[in-house]
Structures are given as structure tokens and as C-alpha cells.
C-alpha positions in Angstrom: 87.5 -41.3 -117.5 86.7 -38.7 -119.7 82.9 -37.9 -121.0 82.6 -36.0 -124.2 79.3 -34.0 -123.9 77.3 -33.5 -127.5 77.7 -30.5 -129.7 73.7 -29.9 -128.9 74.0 -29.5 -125.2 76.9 -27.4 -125.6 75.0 -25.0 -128.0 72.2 -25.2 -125.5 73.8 -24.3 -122.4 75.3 -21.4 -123.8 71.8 -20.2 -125.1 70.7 -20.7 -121.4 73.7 -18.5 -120.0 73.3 -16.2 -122.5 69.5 -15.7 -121.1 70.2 -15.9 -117.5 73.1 -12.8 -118.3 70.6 -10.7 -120.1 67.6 -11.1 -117.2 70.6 -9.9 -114.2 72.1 -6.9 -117.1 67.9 -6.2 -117.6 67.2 -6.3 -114.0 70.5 -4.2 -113.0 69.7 -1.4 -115.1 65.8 -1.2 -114.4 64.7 2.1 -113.3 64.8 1.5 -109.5 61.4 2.9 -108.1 60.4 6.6 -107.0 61.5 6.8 -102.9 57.8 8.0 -100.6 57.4 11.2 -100.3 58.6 12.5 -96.1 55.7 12.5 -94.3 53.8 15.4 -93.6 54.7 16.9 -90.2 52.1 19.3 -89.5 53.0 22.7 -87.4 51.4 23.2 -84.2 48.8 26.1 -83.5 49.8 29.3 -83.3 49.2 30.9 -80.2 46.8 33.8 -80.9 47.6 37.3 -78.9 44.4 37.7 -76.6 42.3 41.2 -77.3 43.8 44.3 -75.4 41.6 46.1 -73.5 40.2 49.4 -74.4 42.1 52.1 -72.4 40.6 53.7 -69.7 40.3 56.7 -71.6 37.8 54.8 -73.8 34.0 56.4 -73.4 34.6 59.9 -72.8 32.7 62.2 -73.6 34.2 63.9 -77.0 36.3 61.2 -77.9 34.7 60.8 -81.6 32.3 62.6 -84.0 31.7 60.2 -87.1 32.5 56.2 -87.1 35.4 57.1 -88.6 37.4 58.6 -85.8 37.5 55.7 -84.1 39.2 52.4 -84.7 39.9 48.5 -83.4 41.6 48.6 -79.8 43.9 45.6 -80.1 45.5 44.1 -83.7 43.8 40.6 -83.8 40.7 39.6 -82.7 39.4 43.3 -81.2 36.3 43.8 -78.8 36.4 47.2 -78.4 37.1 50.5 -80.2 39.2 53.7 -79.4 39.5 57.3 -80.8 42.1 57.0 -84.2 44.6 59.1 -81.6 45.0 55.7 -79.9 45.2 53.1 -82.8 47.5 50.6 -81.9 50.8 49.9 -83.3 50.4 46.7 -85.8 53.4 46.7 -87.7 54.9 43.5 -86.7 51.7 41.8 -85.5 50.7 38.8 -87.8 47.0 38.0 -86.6 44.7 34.4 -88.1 42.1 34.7 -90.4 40.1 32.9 -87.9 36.7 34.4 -87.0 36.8 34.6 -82.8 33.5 34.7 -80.7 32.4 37.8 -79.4 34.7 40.1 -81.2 34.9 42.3 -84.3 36.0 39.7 -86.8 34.1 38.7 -89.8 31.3 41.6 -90.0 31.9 43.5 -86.6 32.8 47.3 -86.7 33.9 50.6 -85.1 30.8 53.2 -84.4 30.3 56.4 -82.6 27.5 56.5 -80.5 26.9 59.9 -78.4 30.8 61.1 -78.9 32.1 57.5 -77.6 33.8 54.9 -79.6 31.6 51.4 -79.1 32.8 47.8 -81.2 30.0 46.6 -82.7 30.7 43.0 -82.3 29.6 40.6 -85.5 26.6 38.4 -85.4 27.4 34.9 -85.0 26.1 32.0 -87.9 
């Protein structure tokens, strides 16, 4: 037995295919969406050098004249001052900008006081 469908449905089903093709071609060729960022891994602290001591030269009689002559002990964080002769050696020392209790950073300074270099340590908030 052989069914003969009508022109109309024939017209129609090809309209429908015609859709359904466009919607997969339109859905193919979407922009696909923008991948996540990587998360943010964040770096662990770095470890800070601790202040060097001032040498035991430090407080001598005659080791300084004017503020001036004398200077930080240690490159990061320094407590306490020495004669310019002594200045350490920062060239490769990276140091934070982080203000440490109970040394010179953020507002302390170097001073001569009766011919001896003394850190004036800065006053905390």
C-alpha cells in the first residue's frame, strides 16, 4: 500500500527542517563564552632579615660629630645607628615597606649625642 502525503504537508515539513537547520548552524556558530579567569594564588610572606646589631665599636667616644656622621646599623628595619665608616653594605638587600615596632622605620632617625651614634626609634600611632 502506498499513501500519497498532500502537497501542504510536504511544503510544511520542509519549512520545519529548514528552521530546525538554521537554530543548530545559529547555535554552532554562537560566540562560545569568555573561559574564568585562573584563580588568584597569592605568594606567601616574605621572610624579613631581622635588625643586625650595632657593632661593638658602637658608643665610643669620638665616633660622630654632627647627625650626619652617623647612619642605620642594619638595611631593613634598623634599631641602632653606627659612624658612616661602618654603613652596611645594601646593595642586594630588598627590605618591605612595612613599619616594624621598635625600630627606625616610618619617622625614626640617626643622631649624635655626646660624640656617639644613638637610633632614635619612631613614635608608634
Amino acid at each position: 500500500m502506498h499513501v500519497r502525503l498532500s502537497s501542504d504537508f510536504s511544503v510544511w515539513s520542509r519549512g520545519r527542517l529548514g528552521v530546525a537547520l538554521f537554530g543548530l548552524v545559529a547555535i554552532a556558530c554562537a560566540p562560545k563564552p569568555a573561559a574564568e579567569p585562573p584563580p588568584v594564588v597569592e605568594s606567601p610572606p616574605v621572610a624579613e632579615p631581622t635588625p643586625k646589631p650595632a657593632p661593638a665599636t658602637a658608643g665610643a667616644e669620638g665616633e660622630c660629630a654632627v647627625d650626619a656622621d652617623c647612619v642605620p646599623a642594619s638595611c631593613c628595619h634598623p634599631a641602632s645607628c653606627v659612624p658612616a665608616a661602618q654603613k652596611p653594605d645594601c646593595t642586594d638587600v630588598m627590605c618591605t615597606m612595612q613599619c616594624a615596632p621598635n625600630t627606625m622605620d616610618c619617622g625614626g632617625r640617626c643622631a649624635c649625642e655626646a660624640g656617639s651614634c644613638k637610633a632614635i626609634l619612631a613614635s608608634s600611632p
